[in-house]
N, CA, C and O atoms as CSV, one atom per row, in Angstrom:
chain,resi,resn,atom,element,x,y,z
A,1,UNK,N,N,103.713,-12.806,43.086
A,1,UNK,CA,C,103.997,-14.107,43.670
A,1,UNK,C,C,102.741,-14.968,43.611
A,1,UNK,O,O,101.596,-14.577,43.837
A,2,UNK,N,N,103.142,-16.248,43.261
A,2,UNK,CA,C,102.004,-17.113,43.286
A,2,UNK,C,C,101.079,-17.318,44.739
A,2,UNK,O,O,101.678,-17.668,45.756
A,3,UNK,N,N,99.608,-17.083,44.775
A,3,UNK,CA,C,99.385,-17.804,45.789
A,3,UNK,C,C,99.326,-18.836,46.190
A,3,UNK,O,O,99.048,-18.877,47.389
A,4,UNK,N,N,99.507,-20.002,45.585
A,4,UNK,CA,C,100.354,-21.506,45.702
A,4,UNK,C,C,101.439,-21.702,45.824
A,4,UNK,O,O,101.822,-22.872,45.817
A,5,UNK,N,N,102.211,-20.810,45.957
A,5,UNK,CA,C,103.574,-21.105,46.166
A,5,UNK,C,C,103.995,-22.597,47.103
A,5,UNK,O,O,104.425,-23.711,46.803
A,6,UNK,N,N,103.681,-22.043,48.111
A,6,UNK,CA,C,104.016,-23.111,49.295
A,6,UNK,C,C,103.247,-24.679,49.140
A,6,UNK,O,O,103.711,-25.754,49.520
A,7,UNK,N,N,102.190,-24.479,48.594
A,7,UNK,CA,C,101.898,-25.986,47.759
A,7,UNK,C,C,102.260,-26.501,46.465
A,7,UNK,O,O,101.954,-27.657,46.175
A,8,UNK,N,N,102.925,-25.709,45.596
A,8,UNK,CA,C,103.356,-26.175,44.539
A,8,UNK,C,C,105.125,-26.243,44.818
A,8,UNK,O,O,105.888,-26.683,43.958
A,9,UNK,N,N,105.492,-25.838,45.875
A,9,UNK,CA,C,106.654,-25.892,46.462
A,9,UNK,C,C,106.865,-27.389,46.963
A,9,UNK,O,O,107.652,-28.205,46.483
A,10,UNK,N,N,105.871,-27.599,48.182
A,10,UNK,CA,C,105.848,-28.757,48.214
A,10,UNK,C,C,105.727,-29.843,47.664
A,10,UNK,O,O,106.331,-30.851,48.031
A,11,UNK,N,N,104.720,-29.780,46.458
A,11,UNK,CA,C,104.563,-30.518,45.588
A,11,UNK,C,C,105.947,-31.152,44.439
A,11,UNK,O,O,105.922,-32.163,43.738
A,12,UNK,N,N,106.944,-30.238,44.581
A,12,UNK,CA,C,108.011,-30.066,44.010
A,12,UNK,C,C,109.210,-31.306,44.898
A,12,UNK,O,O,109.808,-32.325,44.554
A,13,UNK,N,N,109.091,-30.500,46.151
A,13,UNK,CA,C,109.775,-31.349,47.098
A,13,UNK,C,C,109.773,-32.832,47.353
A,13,UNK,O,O,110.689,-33.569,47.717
A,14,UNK,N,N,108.677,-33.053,47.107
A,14,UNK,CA,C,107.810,-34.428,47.638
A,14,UNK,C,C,108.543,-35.180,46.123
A,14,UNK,O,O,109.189,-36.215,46.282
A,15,UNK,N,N,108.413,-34.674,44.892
A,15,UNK,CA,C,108.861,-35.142,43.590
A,15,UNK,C,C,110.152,-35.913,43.835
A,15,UNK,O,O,110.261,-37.126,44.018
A,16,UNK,N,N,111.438,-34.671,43.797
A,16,UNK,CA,C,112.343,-34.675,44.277
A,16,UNK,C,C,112.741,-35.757,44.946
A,16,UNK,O,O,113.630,-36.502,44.531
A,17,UNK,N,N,111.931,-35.969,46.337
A,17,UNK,CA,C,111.976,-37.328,47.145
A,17,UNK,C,C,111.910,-38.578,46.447
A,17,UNK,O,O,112.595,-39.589,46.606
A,18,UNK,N,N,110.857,-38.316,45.550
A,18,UNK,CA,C,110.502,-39.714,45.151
A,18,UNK,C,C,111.966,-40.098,43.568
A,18,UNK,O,O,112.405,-41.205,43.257
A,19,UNK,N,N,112.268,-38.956,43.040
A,19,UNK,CA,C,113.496,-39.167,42.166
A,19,UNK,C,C,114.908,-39.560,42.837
A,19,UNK,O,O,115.764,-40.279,42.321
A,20,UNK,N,N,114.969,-38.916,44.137
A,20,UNK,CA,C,116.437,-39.901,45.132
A,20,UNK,C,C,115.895,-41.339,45.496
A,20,UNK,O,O,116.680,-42.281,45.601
A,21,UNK,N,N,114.310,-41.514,45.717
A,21,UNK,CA,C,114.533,-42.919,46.068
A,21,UNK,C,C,114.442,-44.041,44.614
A,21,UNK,O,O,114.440,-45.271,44.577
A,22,UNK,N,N,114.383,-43.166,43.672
A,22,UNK,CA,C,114.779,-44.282,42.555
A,22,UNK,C,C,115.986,-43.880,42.379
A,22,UNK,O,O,116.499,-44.945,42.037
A,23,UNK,N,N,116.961,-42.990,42.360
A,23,UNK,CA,C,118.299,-42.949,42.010
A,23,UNK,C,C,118.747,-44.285,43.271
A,23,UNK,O,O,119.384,-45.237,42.821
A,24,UNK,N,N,118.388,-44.292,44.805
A,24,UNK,CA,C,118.788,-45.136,45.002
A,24,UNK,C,C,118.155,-46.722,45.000
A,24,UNK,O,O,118.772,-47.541,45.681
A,25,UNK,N,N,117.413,-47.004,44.544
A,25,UNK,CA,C,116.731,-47.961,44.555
A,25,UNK,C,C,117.614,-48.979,43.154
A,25,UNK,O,O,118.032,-50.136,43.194
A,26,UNK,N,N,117.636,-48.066,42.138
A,26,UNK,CA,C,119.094,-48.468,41.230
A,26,UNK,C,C,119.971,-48.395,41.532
A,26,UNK,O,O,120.579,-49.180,40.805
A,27,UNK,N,N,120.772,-47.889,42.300
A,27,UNK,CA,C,122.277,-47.733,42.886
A,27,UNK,C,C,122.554,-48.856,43.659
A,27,UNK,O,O,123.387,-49.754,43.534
A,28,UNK,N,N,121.565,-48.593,44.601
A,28,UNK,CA,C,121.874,-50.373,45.686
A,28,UNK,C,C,121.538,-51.282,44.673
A,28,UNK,O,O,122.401,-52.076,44.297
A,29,UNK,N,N,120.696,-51.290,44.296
A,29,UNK,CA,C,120.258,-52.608,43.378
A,29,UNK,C,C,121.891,-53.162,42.386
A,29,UNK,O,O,122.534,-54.197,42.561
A,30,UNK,N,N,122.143,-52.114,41.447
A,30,UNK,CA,C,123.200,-52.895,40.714
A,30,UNK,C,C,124.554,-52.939,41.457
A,30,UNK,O,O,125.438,-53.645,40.973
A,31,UNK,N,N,124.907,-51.910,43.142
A,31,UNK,CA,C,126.316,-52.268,43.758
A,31,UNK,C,C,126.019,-53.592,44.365
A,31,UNK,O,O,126.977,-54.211,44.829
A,32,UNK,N,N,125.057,-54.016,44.417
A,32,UNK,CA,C,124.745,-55.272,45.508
A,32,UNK,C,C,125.284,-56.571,44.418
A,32,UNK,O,O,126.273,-57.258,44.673
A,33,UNK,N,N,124.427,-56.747,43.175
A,33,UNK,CA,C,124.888,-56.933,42.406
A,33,UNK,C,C,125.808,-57.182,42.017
A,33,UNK,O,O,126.034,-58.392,42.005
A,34,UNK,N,N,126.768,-56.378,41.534
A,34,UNK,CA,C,128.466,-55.962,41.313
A,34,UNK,C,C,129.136,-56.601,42.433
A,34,UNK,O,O,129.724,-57.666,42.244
A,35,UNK,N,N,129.102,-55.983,43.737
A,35,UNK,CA,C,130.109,-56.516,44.768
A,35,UNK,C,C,129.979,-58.107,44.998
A,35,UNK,O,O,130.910,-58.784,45.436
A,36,UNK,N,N,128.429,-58.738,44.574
A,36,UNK,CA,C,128.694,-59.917,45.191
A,36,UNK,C,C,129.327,-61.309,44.492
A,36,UNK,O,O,129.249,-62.457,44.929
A,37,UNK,N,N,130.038,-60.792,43.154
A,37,UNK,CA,C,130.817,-61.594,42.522
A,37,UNK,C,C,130.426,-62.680,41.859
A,37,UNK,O,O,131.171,-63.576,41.461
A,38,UNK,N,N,129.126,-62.610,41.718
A,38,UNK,CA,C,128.875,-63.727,41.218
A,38,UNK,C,C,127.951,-63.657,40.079
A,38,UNK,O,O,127.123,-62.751,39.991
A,39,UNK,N,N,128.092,-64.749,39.056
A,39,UNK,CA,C,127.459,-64.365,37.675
A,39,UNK,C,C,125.949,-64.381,37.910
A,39,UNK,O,O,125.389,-65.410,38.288
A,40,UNK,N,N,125.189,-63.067,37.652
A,40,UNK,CA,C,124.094,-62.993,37.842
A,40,UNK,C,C,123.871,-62.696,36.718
A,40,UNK,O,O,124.885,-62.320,36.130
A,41,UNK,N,N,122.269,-62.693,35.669
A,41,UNK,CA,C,121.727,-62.835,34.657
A,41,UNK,C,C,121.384,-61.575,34.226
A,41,UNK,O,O,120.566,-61.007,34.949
A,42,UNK,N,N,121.858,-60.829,33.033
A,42,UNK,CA,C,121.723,-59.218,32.849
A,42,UNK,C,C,120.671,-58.517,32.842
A,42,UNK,O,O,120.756,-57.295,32.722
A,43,UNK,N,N,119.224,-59.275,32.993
A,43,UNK,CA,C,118.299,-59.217,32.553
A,43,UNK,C,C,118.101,-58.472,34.418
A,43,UNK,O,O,117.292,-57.546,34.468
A,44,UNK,N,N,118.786,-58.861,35.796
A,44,UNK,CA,C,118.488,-58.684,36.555
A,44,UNK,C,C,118.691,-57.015,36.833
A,44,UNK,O,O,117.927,-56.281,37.461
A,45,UNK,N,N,119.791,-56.707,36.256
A,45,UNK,CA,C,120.354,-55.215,35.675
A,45,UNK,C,C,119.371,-54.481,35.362
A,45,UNK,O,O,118.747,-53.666,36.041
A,46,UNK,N,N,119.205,-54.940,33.843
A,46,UNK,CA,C,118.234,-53.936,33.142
A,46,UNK,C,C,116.772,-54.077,34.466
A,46,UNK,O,O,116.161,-53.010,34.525
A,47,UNK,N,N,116.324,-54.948,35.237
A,47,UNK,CA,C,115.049,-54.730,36.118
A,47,UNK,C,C,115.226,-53.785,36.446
A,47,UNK,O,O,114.516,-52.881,36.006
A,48,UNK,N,N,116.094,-53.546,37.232
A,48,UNK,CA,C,116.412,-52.657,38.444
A,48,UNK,C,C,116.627,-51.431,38.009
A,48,UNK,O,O,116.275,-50.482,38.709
A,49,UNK,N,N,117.227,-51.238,36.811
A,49,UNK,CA,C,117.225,-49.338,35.904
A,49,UNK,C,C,115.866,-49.654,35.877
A,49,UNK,O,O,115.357,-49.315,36.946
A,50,UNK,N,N,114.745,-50.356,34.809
A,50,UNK,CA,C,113.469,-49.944,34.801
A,50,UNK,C,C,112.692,-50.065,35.612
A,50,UNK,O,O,111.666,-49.410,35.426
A,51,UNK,N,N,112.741,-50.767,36.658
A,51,UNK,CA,C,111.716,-49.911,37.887
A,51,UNK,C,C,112.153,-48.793,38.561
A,51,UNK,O,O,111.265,-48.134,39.102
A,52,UNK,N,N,113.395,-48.369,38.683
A,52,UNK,CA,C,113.533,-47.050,38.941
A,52,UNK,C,C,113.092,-45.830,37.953
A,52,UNK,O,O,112.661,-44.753,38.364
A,53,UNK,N,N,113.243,-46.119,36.807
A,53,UNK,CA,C,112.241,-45.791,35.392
A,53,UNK,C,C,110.790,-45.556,35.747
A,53,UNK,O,O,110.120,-44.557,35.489
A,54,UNK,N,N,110.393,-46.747,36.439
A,54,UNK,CA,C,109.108,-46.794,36.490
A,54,UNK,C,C,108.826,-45.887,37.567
A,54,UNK,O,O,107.767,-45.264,37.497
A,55,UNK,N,N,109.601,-45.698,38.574
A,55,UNK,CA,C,108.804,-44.839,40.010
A,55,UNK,C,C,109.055,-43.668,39.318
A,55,UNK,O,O,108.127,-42.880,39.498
A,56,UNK,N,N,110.117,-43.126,38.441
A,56,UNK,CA,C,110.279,-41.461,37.752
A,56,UNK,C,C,109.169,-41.255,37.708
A,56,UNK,O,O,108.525,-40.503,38.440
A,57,UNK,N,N,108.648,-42.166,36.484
A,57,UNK,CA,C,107.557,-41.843,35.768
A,57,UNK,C,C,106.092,-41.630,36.307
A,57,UNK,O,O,105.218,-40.931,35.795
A,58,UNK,N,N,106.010,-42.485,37.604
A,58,UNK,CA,C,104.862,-42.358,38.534
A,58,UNK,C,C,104.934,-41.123,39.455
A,58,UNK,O,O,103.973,-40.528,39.944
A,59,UNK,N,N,106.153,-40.862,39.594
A,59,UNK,CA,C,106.295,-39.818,40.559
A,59,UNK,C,C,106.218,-38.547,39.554
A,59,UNK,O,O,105.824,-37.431,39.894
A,60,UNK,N,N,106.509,-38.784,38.704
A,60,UNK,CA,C,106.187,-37.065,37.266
A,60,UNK,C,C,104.392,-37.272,37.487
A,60,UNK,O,O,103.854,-36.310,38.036
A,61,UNK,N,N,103.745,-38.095,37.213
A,61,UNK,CA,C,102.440,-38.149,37.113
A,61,UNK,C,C,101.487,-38.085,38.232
A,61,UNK,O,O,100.323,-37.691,38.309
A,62,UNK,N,N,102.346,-38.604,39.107
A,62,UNK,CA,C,101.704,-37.830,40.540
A,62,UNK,C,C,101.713,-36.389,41.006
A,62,UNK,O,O,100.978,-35.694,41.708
A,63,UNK,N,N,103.036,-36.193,40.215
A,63,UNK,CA,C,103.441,-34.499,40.868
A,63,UNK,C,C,102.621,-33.828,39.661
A,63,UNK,O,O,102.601,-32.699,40.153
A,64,UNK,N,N,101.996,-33.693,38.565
A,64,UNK,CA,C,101.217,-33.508,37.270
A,64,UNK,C,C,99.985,-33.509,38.018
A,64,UNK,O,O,99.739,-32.394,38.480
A,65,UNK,N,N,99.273,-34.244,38.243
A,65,UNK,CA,C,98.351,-34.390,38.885
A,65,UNK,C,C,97.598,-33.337,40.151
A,65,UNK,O,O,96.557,-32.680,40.172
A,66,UNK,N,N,98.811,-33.589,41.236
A,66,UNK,CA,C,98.341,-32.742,42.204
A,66,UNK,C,C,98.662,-31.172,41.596
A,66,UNK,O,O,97.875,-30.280,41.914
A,67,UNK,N,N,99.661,-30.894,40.842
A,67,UNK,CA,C,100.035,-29.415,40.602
A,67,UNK,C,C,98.384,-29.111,39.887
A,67,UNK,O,O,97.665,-28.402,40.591
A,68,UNK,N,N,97.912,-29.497,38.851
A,68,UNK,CA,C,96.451,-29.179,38.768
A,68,UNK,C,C,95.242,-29.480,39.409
A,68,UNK,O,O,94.102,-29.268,38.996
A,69,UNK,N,N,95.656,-30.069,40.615
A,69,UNK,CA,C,94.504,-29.699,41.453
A,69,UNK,C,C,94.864,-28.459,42.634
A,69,UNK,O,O,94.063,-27.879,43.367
A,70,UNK,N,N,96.038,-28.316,42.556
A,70,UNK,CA,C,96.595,-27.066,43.569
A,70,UNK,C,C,95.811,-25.999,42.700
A,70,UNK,O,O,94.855,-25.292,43.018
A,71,UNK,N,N,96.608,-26.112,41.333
A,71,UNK,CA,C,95.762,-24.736,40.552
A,71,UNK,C,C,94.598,-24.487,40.530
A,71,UNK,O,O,94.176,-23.337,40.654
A,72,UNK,N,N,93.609,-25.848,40.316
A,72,UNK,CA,C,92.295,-25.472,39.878
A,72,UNK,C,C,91.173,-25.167,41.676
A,72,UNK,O,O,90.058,-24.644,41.699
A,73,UNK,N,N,91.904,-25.655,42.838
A,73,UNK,CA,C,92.060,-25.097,43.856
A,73,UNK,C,C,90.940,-25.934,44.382
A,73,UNK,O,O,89.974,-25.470,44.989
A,74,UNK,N,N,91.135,-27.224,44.105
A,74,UNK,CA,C,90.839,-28.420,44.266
A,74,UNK,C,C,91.675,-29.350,45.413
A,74,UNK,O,O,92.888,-29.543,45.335
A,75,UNK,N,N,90.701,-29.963,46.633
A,75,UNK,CA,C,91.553,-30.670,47.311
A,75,UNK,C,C,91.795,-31.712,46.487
A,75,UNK,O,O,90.942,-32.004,45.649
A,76,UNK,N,N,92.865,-32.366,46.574
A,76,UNK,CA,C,93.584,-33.311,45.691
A,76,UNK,C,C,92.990,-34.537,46.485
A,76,UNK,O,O,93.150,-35.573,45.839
A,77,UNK,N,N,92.356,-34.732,47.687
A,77,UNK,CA,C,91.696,-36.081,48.371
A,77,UNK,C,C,90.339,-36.170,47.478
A,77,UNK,O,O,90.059,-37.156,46.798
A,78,UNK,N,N,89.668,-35.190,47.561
A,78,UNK,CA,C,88.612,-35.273,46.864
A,78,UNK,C,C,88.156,-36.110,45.275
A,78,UNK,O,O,87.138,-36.663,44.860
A,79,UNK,N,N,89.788,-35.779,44.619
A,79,UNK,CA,C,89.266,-36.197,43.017
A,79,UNK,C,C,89.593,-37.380,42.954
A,79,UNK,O,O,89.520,-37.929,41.855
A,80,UNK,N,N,90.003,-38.048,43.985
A,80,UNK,CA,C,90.191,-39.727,44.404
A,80,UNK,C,C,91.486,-39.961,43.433
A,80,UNK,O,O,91.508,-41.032,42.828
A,81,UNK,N,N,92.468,-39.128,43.253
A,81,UNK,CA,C,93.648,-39.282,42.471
A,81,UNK,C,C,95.021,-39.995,43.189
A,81,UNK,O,O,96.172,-39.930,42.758
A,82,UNK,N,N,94.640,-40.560,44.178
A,82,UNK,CA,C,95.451,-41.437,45.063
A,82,UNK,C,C,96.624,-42.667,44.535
A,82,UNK,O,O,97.681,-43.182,44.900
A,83,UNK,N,N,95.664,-42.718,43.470
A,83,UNK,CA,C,96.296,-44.214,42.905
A,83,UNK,C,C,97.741,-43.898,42.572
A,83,UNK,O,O,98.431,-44.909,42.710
A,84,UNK,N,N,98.475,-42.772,42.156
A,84,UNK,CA,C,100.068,-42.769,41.769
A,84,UNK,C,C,100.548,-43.146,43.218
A,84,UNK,O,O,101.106,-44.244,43.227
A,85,UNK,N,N,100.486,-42.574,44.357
A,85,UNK,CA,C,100.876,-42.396,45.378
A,85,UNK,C,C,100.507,-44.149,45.947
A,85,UNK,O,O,100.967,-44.398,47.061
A,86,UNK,N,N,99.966,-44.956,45.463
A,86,UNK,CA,C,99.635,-46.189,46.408
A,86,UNK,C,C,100.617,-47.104,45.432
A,86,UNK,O,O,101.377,-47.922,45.951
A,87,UNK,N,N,100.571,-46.950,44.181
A,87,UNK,CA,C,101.088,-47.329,43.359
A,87,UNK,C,C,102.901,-47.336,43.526
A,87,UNK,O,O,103.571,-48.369,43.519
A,88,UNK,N,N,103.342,-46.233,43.640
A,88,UNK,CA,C,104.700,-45.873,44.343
A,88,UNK,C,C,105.267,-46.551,45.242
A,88,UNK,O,O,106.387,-47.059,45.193
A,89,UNK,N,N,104.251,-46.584,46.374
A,89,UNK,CA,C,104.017,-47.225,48.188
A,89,UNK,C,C,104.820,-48.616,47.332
A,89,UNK,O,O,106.014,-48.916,47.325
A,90,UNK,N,N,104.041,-49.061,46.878
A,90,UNK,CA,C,103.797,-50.240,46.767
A,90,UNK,C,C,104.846,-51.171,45.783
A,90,UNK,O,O,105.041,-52.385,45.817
A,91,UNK,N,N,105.322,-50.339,45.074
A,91,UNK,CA,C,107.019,-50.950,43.912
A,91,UNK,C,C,107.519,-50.656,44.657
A,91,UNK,O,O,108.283,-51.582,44.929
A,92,UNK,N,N,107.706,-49.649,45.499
A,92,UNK,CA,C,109.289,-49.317,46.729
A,92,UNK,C,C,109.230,-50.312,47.626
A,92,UNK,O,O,110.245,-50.912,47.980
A,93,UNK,N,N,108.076,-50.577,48.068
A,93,UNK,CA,C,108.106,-51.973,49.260
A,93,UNK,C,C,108.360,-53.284,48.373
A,93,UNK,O,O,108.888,-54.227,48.961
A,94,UNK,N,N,108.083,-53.419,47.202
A,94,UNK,CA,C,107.997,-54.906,46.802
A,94,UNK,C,C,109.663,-54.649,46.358
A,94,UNK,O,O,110.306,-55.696,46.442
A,95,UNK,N,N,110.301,-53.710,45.999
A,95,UNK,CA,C,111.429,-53.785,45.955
A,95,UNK,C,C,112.468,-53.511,46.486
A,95,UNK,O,O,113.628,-53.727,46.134
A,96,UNK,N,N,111.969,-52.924,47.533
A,96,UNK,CA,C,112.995,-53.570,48.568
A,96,UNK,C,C,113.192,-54.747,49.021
A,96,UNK,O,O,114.324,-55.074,49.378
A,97,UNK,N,N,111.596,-56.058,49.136
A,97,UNK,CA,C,111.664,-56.836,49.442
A,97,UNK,C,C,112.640,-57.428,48.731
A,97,UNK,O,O,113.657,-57.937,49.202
A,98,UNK,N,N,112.362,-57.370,47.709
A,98,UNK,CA,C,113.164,-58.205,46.361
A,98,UNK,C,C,114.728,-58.214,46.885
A,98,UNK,O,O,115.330,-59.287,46.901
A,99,UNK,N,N,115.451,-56.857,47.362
A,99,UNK,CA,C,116.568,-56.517,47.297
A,99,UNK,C,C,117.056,-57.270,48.788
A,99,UNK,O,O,118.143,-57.848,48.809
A,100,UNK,N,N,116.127,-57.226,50.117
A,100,UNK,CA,C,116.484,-57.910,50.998
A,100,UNK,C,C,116.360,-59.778,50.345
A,100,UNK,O,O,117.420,-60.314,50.668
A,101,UNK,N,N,115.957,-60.229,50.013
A,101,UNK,CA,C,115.578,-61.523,48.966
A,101,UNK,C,C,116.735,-61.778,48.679
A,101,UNK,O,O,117.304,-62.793,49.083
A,102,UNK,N,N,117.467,-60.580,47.666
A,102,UNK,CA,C,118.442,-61.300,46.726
A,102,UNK,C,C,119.899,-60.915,47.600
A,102,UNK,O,O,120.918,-61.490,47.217
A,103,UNK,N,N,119.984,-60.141,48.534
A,103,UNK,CA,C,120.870,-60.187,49.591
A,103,UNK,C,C,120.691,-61.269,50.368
A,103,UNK,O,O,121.841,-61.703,50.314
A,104,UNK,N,N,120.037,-62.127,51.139
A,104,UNK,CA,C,120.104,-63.224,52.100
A,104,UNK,C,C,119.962,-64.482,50.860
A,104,UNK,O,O,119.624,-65.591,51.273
A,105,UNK,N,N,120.147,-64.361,49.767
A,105,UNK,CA,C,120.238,-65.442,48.456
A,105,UNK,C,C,121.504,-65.107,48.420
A,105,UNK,O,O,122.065,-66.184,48.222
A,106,UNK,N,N,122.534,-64.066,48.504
A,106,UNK,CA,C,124.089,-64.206,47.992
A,106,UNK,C,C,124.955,-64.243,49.297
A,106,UNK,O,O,126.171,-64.436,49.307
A,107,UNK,N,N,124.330,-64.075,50.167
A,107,UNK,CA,C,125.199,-63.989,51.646
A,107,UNK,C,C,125.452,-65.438,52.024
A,107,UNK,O,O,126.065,-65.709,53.056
C-alpha cells in the first residue's frame, strides 16, 4: 500500500470536485439560456462549454502538480504552486457573476 494513499486520495477527491463544478457551471449556464426563450447569440453557448473546458483543464494541472509534490514528499505550500488553485477561485466567481448578470438581464 502506498504511503500516500490518503493524500493522493484526497488529491483525487478535491479533482473530482472541481470536474462537478464545471459539469455544472455548463449545465446552468446553457438551461438558463434555453429556458429563457429568447434569441441569444451562439457564441454565448460555445463560452460557457469552454470555460468549463477551461476549469477541467486547470483542475487536471492542479491535481498534476500537487500529486508530485505528495510523491517527491514536498509540502505543496512551499513550491509556491498556488496559482492553479487562485486561478480556479477566480473563473468560478467571475462566472457565476456573469450567470447572476445574465439572469437579472432576462428576468
Amino acid at each position: 500500500m502506498n504511503e500516500n494513499f490518503k493524500d493522493h486520495a484526497a488529491n483525487e477527491r478535491t479533482f473530482l470536485a472541481w470536474l462537478r463544478t464545471a459539469v455544472a457551471i455548463v449545465g446552468v449556464g446553457l438551461t438558463a439560456a434555453k429556458l429563457t426563450r429568447t434569441d441569444l447569440p451562439q457564441w454565448s453557448d460555445l463560452a460557457m462549454v469552454l470555460s468549463g473546458g477551461v476549469v477541467v483543464i486547470l483542475a487536471f494541472v492542479r491535481m498534476r502538480m500537487l500529486r508530485a509534490a505528495i510523491e517527491s514528499g514536498k509540502a505543496p505550500d512551499s513550491q509556491g504552486t498556488n496559482w492553479p488553485e487562485l486561478v480556479l477561485f477566480a473563473l468560478v466567481i467571475a462566472l457565476l457573476v456573469l450567470l447572476g448578470i445574465f439572469i437579472l438581464h432576462v428576468t
